[in-house]
DOKOL-319699 format. One record per residue (C-alpha): x, y, z; residue in one letter. Coordinates in steps of 0.001 Angstrom, whole numbers, padded with zeros to 6 digits, always signed. Example, Ala and Ser with C-alpha at 12.3 -4.5 7.8 and 13.67 -1.06 7.14 Angstrom:
BEGIN
+012300-004500+007800A;+013670-001060+007140S;
//
This chain:
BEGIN
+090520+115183+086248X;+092941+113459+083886X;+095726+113992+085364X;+094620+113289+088891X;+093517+109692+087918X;+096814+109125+086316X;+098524+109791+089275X;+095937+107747+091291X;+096846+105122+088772X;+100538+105463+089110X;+100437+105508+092437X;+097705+102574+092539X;+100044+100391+090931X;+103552+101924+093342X;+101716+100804+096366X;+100565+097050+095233X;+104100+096894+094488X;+105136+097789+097841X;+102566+095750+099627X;+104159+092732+097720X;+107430+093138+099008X;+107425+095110+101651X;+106442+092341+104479X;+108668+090105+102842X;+111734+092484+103034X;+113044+091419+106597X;+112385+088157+106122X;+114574+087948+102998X;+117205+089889+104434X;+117378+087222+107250X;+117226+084467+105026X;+120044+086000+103210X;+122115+085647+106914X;+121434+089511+108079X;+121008+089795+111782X;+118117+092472+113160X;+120685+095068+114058X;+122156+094339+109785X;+118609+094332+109208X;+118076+097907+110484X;+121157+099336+109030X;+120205+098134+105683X;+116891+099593+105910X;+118922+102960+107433X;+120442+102876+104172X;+117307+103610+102741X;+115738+105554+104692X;+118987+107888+104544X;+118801+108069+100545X;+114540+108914+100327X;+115782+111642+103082X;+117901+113373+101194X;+116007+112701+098112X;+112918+114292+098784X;+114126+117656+099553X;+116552+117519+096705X;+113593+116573+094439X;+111464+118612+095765X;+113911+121894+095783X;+114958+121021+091994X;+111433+120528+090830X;+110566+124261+092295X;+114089+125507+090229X;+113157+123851+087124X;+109283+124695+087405X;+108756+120712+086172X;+107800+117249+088137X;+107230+114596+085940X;+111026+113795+084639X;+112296+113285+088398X;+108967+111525+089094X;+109381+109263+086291X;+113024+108460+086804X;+112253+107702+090535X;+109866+105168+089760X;+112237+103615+086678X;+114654+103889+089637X;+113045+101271+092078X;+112583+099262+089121X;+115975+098168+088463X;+116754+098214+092107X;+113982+095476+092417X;+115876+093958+089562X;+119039+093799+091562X;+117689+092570+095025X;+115549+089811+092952X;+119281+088131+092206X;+121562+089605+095362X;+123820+086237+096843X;+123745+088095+100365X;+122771+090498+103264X;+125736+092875+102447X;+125124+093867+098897X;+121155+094604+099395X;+123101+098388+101214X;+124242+099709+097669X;+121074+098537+096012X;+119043+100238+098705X;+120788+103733+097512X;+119307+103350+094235X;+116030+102554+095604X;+115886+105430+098241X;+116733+107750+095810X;+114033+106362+093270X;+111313+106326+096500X;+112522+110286+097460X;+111652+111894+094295X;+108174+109923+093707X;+106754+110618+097334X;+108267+114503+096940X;+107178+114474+093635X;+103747+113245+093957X;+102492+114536+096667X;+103707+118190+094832X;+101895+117190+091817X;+098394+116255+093696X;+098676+119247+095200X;+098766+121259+092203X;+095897+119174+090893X;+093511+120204+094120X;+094816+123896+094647X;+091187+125200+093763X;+089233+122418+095190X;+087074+123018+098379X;+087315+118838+098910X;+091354+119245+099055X;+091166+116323+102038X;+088709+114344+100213X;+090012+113986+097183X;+093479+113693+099040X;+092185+110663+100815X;+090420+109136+097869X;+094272+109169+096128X;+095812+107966+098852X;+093531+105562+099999X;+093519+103778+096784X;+097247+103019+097148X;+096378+101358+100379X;+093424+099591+098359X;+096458+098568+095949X;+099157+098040+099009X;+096629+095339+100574X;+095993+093527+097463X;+099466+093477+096611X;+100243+091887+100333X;+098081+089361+099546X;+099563+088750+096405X;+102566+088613+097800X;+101973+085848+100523X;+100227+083596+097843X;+102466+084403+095237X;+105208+083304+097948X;+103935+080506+099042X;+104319+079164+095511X;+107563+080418+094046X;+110230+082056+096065X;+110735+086000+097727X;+113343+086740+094605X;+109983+086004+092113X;+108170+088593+094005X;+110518+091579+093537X;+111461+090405+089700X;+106973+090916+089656X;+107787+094126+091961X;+110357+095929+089064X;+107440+095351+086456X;+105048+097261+088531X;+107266+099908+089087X;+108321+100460+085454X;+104482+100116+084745X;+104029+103173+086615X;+106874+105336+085122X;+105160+104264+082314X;+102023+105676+082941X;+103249+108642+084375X;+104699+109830+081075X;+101155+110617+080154X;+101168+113456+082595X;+101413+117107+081656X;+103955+119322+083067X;+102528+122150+083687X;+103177+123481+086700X;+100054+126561+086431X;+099588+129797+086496X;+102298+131607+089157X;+105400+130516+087019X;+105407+134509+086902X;+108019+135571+088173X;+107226+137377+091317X;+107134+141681+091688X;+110763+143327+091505X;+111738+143922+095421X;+108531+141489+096450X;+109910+139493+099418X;+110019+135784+098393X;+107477+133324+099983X;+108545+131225+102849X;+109078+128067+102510X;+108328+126636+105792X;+105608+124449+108112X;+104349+124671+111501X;+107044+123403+114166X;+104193+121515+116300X;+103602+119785+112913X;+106574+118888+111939X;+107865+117563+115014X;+104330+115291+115264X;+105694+114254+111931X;+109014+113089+112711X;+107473+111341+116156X;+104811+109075+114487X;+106519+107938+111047X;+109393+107101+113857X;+106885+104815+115610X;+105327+103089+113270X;+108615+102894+111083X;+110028+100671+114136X;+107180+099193+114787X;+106652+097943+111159X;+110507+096777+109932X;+110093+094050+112860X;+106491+093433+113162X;+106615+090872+110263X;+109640+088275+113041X;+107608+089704+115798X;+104551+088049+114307X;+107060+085014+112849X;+108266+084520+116777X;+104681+084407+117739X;+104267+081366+115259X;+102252+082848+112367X;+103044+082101+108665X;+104509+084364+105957X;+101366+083889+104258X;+099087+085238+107273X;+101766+087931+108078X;+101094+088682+104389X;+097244+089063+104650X;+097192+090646+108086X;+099644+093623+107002X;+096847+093744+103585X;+093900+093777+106073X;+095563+096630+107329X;+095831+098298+104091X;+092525+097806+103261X;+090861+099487+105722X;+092809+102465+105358X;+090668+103455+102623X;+087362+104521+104288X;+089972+105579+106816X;+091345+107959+104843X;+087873+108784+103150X;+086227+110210+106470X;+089214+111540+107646X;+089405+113113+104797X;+085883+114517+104983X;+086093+115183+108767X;+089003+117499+108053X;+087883+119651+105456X;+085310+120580+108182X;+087023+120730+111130X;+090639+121063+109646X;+093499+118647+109402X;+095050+118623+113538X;+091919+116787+114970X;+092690+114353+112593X;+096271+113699+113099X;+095610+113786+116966X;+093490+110811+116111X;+096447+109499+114403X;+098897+109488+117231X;+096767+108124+119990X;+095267+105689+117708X;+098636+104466+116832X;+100031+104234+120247X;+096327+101839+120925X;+097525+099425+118091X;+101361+099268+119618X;+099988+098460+122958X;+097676+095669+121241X;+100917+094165+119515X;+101971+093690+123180X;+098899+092628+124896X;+097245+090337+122133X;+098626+089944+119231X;+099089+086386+120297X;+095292+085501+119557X;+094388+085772+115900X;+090725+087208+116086X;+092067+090080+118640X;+094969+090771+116281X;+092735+091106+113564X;+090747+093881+115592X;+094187+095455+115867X;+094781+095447+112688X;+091364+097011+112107X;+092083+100024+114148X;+095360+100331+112673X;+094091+101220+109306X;+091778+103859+110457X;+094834+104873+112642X;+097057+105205+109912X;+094435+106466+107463X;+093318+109622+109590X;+096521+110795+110265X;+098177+110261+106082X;+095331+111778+104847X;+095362+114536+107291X;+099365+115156+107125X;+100072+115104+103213X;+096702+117539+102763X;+098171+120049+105521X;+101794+120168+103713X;+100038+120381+100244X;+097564+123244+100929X;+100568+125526+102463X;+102608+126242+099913X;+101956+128232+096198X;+103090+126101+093054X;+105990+127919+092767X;+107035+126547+096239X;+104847+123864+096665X;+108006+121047+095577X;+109982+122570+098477X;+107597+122575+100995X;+106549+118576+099897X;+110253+118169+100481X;+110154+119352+103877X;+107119+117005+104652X;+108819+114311+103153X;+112457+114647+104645X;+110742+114927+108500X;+108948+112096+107503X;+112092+109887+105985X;+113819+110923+109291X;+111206+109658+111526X;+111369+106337+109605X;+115268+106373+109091X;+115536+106757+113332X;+112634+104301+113906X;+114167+101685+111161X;+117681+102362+112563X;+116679+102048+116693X;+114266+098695+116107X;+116909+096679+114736X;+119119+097251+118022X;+116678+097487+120477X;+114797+093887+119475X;+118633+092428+119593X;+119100+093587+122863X;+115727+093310+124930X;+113000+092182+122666X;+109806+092986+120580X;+108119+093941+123244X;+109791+096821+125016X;+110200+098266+120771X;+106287+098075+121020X;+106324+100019+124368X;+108630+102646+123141X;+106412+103231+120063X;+103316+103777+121675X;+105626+106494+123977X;+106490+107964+120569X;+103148+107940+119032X;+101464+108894+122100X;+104214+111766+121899X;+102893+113006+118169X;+099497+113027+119203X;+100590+115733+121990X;+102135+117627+119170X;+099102+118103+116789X;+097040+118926+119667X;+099349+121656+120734X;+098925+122513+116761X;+095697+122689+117110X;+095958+125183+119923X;+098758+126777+118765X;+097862+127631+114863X;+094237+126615+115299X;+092498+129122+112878X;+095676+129284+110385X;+095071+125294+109632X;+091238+125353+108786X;+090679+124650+105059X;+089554+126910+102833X;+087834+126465+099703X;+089950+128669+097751X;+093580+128130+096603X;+096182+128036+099246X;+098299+131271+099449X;
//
């Protein structure tokens, strides 16, 4: 269990310092004199890097039978990228910077999730436990979106990302402590023994791609969506942590729910419950208290189907493949966001937040098909089991 709070810990602390900047990102890009459709190609940038990151991470980790040195040099990665954007003059330089970062981002969310998964191979709570990691970076993610709207409210946006590098060298810090080990299969497999396939589910995968589209173009213009409505960095700061902080129980029962009645049901619940927040942003947003039930729902939304998705790709793979297979979860779900950062830019330019809402929920609506027909489809095959994943 030593390792597994570590990680917790390293991740805590990776999450508060993405809450902190994150909703500020936009903003500072415009304020820097990017326009939305800049905004989204700067973002693309990103995106584009952590894509081919995480199944290059991933794929190396499985070749080299060890996590932790890529895991620790992506998070001393976003570190001195954070460094860098804290002092950028302009718009056009944050694209080279963003490289740096997306590679850093690839290898700890490949990484990670690979390691976790090798921590909870023989554990019948797999989602549980899953959720009670992950939901503690949305714990973290909230605070640090709080943080981040006081802390900006009182200095300046460069401040919070100089704060942002130190909590991301703070985590490469602590996740030195880790051992490498990557367990008992390093054995090389039986002369003439086919090798195991590295591959998921096509209904999952393409339920994958479809929500982190949706709520990645949803989210990189929700914070001048909610600006244009007339709300305050501050409040755009604590609504996006509200969020955040109810994607921990989120996560916990979803968690719990799957491990009895597997992981699909759960990322159904996802996908429509996603597409019910989108349609909100249109419909309401505009009143605080309603927003704030939005926001509500959004966090078990977002909790049931995270929990759900990185527990499915963890539990269906061996160690010796299990880096890959994280890769391939993590590339379909840097592609959703790179197409759903890359389309929101352009489509707010040319006919406004609202019909970017309306094509999410189409999307999200659109993933929550998918895992049904996964659920049909491979039914028994994705039912937890209390043993180790073959």
């Amino acid at each position: 269990m030593r390792d597994y709070r570590l990680l917790t810990l390293s991740g805590a602390l990776l999450f508060g310092a993405m809450g902190t900047s994150s909703p500020l990102m936009t903003l500072y890009l415009a304020d820097l004199g990017a326009s939305f459709a800049q905004i989204s190609l700067v973002l693309t940038t990103f995106m584009a890097t952590a894509l081919a990151s995480n199944y290059a991470s991933g794929y190396l980790s499985d070749r080299l039978q060890r996590r932790k040195p890529l895991l620790v040099g992506g998070l001393w990665l976003m570190a001195l990228a954070y460094l860098a954007l804290a002092n950028v003059p302009a718009a056009g330089m944050a694209w080279g910077i963003r490289v740096v970062e997306g590679a850093g981002l690839g290898a700890f969310s490949t990484l990670s999730l690979a390691m976790m998964g090798d921590l909870l191979e023989d554990s019948a709570q797999r989602g549980r436990r899953m959720g009670l990691y992950r939901g503690i970076g949305s714990v973290a993610f909230g605070v640090g979106a709080v943080a981040g709207g006081w802390l900006v409210s009182r200095s300046s946006i460069p401040i919070v990302f100089t704060a942002t590098a130190g909590a991301h060298f703070l985590a490469g810090a602590i996740a030195l402590l880790l051992q490498d080990n990557p367990g008992r299969d390093r054995v090389d497999p039986a002369p003439g023994a086919p090798a195991a396939p590295v591959r998921l589910p096509p209904p999952y995968l393409a339920g994958v791609f479809l929500w982190t589209m949706a709520v990645a173009g949803a989210a990189s213009m929700w914070p001048n969506a909610m600006a244009a409505l007339g709300y305050s960095r501050q409040t755009i700061s604590n609504l996006w942590g509200l969020a955040a902080l109810i994607e921990l129980p989120g996560m916990q029962g979803a968690g719990m729910l799957s491990d009895v009645a597997g992981r699909a049901p759960l990322l159904a619940v996802g996908g429509f419950g996603m597409a019910l927040v989108f349609t909100g942003y249109v419909l309401v947003a505009r009143w605080l208290p309603a927003l704030l039930a939005v926001q509500v729902v959004r966090g078990l939304a977002y909790g049931s189907y995270t929990t759900s998705a990185m527990t499915f790709a963890a539990e269906h793979a061996s160690r010796r493949t299990r880096g890959s297979v994280s890769g391939i979860f993590a590339a379909a779900t840097s592609a959703g966001q790179l197409t759903g950062t890359l389309a929101a830019g352009f489509v707010v330019q040319a006919a406004g937040f609202d019909i970017l809402f309306w094509l999410c929920v189409l999307a999200a609506t659109a993933s929550g098909l998918s895992f049904v027909t996964l659920h049909r489809t491979h039914g028994p095959a994705i039912r937890p089991t209390a043993g180790r994943a073959a």
